[in-house]
DSSP file (Angstrom, degrees, kcal/mol; ACC not computed):
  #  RESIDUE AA STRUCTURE BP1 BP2  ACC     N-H-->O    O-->H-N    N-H-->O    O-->H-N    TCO  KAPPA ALPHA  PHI   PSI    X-CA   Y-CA   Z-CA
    1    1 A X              0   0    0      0, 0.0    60,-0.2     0, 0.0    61,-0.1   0.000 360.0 360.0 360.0 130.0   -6.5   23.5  -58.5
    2    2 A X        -     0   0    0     58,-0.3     4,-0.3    60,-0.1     3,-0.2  -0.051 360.0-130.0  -5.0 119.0   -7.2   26.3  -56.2
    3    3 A X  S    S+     0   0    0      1,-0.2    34,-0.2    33,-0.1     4,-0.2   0.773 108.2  34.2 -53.2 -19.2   -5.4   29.6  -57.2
    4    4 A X  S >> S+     0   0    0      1,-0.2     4,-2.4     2,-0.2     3,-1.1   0.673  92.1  91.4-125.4 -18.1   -4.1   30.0  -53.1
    5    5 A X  H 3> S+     0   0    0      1,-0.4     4,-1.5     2,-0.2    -1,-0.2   0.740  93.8  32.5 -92.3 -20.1   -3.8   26.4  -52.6
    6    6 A X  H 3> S+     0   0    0     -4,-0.3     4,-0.6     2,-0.2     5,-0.4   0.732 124.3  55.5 -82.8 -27.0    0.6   26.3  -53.9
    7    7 A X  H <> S+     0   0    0     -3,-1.1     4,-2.1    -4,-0.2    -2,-0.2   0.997 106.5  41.0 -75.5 -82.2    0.5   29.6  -52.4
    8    8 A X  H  X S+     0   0    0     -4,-2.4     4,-2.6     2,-0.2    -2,-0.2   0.755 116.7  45.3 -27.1 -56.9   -0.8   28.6  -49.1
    9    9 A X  H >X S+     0   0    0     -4,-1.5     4,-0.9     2,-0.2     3,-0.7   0.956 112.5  62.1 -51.5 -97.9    1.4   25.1  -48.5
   10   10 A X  H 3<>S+     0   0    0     -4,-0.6     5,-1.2     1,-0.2     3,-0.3   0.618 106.9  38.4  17.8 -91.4    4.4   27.4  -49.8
   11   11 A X  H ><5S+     0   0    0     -4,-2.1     3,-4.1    -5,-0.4    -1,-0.2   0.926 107.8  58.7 -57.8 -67.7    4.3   29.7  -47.2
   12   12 A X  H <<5S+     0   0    0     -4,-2.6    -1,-0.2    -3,-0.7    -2,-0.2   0.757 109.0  48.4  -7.1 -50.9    3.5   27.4  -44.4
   13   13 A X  T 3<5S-     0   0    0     -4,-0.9    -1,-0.3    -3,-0.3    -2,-0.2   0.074 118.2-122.5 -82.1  18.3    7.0   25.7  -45.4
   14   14 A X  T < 5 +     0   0    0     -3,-4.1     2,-0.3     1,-0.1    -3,-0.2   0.718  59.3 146.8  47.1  32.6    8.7   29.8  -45.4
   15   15 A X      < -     0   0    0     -5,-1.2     2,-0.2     4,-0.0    -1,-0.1  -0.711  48.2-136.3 -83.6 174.4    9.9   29.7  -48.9
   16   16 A X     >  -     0   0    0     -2,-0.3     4,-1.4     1,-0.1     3,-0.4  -0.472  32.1-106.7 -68.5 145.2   10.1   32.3  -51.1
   17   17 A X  H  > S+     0   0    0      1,-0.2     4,-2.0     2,-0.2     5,-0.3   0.985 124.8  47.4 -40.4 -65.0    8.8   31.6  -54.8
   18   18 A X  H  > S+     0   0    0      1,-0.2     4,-0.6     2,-0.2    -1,-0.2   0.598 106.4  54.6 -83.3  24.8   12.3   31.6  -55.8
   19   19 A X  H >> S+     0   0    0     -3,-0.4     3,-3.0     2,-0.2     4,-2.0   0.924 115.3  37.3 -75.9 -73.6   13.1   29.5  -53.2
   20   20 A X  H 3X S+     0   0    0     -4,-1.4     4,-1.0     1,-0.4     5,-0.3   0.770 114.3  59.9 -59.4 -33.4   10.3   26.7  -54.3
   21   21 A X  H >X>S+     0   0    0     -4,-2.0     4,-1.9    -5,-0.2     5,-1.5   0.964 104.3  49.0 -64.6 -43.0   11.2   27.6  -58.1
   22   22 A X  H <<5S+     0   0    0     -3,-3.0    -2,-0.2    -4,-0.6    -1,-0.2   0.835 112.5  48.3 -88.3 -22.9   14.9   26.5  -57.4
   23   23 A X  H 3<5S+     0   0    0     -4,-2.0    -1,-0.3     1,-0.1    -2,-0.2   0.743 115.4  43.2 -49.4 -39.2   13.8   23.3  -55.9
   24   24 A X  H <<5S-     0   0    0     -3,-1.4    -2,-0.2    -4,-1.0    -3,-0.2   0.481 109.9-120.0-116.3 -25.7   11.4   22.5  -58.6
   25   25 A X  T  <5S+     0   0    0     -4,-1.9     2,-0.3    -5,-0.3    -3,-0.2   0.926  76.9 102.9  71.8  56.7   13.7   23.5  -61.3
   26   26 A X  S   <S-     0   0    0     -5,-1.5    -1,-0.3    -6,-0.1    -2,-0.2  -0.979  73.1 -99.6-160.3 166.9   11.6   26.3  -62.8
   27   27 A X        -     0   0    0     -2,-0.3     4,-0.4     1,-0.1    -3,-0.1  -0.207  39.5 -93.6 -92.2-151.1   11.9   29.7  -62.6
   28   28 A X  S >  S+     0   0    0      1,-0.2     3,-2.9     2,-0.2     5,-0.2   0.963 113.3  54.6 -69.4 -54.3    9.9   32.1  -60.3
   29   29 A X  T 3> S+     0   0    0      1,-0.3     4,-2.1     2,-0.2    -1,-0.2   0.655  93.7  68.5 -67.6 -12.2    7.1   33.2  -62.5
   30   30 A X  H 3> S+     0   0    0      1,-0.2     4,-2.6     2,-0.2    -1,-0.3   0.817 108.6  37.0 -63.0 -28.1    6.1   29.9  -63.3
   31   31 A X  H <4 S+     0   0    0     -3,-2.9     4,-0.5    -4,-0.4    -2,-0.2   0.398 115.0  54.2-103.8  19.9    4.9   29.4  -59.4
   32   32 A X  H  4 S+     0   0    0     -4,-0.2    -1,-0.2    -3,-0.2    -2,-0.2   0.481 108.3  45.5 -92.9 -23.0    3.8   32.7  -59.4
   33   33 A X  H ><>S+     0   0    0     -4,-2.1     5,-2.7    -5,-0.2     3,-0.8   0.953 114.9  55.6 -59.0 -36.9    1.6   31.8  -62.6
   34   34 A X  G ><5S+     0   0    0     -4,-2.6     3,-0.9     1,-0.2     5,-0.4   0.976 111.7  39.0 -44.7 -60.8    0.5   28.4  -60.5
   35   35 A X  G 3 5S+     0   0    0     -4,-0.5    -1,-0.2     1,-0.3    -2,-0.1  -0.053 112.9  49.0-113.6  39.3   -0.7   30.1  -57.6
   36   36 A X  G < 5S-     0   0    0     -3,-0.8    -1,-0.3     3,-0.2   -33,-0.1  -0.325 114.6-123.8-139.2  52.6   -2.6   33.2  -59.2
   37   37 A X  T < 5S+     0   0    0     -3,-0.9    -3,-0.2     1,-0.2    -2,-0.1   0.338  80.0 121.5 -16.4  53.1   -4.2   30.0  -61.6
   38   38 A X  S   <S+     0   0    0     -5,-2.7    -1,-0.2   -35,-0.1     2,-0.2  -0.014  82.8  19.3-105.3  25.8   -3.2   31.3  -65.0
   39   39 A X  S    S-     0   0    0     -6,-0.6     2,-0.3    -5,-0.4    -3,-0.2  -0.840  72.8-140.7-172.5 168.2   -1.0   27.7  -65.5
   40   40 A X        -     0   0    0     -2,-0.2    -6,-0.1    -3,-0.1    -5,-0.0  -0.954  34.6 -93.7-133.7 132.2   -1.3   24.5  -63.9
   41   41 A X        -     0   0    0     -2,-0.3     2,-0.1     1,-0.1     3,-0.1   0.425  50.7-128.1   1.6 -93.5    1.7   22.3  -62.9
   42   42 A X    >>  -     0   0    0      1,-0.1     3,-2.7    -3,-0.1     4,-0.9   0.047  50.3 -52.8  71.0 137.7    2.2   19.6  -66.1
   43   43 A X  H 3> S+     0   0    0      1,-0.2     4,-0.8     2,-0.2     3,-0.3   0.320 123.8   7.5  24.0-112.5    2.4   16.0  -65.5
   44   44 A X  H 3> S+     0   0    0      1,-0.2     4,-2.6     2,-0.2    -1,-0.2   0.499 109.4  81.7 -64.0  -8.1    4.9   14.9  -63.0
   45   45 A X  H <> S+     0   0    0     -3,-2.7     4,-1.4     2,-0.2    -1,-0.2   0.954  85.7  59.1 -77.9 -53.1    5.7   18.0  -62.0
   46   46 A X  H >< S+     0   0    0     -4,-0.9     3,-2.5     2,-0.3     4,-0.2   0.919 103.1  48.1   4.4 -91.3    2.6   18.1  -59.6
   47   47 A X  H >X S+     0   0    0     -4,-0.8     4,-1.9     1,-0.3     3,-1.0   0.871 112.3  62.4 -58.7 -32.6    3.5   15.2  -57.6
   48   48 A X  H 3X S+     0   0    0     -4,-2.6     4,-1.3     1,-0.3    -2,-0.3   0.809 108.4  39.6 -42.6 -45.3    7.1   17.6  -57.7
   49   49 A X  H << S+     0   0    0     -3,-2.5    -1,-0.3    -4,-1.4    -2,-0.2  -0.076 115.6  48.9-125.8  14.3    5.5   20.4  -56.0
   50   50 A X  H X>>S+     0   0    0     -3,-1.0     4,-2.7    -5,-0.2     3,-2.5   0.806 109.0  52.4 -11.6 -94.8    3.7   18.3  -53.7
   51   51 A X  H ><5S+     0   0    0     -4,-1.9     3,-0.9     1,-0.3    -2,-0.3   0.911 118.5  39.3 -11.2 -88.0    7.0   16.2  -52.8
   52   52 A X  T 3<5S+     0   0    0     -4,-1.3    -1,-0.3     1,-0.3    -3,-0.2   0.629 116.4  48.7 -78.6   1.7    8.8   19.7  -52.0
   53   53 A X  T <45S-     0   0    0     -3,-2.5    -1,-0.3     2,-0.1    -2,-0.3   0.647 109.0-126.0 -95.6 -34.4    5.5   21.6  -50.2
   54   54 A X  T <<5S+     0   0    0     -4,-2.7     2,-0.5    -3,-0.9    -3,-0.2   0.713  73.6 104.2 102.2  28.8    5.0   18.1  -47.9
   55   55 A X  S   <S-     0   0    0     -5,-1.2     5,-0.3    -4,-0.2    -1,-0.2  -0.915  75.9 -93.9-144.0 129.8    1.7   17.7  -48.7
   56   56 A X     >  -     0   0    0     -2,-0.5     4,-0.9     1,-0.1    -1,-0.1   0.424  28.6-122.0 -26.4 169.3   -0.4   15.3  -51.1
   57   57 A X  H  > S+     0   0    0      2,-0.2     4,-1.1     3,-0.1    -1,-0.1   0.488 111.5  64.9-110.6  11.7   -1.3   16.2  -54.4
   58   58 A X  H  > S+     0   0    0      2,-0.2     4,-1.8     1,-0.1     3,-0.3   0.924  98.6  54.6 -60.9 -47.8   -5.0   15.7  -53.3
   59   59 A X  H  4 S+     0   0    0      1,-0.2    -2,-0.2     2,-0.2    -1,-0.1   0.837 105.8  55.5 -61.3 -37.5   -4.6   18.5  -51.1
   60   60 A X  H  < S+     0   0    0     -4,-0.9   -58,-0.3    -5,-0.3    -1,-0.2   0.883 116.2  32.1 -33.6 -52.6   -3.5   20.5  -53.8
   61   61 A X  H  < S+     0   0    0     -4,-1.1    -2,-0.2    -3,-0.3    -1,-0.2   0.647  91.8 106.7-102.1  -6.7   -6.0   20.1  -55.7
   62   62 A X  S  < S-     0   0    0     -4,-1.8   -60,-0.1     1,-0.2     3,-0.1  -0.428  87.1 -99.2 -76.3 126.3   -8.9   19.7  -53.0
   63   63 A X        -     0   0    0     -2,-0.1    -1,-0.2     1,-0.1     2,-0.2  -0.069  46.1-118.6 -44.7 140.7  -11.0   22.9  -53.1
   64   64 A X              0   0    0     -3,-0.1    -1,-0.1     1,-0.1    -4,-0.0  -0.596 360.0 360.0-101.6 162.1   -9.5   24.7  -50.2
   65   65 A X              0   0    0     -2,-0.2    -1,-0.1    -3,-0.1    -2,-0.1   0.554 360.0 360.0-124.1 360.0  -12.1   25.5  -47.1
């Protein structure tokens, strides 16, 4: 996955991390560890942060252009 790409989505939908962390039911520094790509999402949690950015979890992962 992109480091910007949760980053990007995010912001386009005007949360905050700890907006998208309270959504996802994780704290902040896990989506700031996502979208600087020193952790990755786990399992279902993905298609979670997908689901609450509006956007596939292809586009996530699809090198961004």
């Amino acid at each position: 996955m992109r480091e910007n790409s949760i980053k990007k989505y995010r912001l386009k939908r005007g949360l905050t991390q700890e907006e998208l962390a309270e959504k996802l039911g994780v704290n902040r520094v896990s989506i700031s560890y996502w979208e600087r790509g020193l952790a990755l999402p786990k399992g279902s949690r993905l298609l979670d942060v997908s689901t609450a950015l509006g956007v596939s979890v292809d586009k996530l992962l699809r090198p961004q252009t």
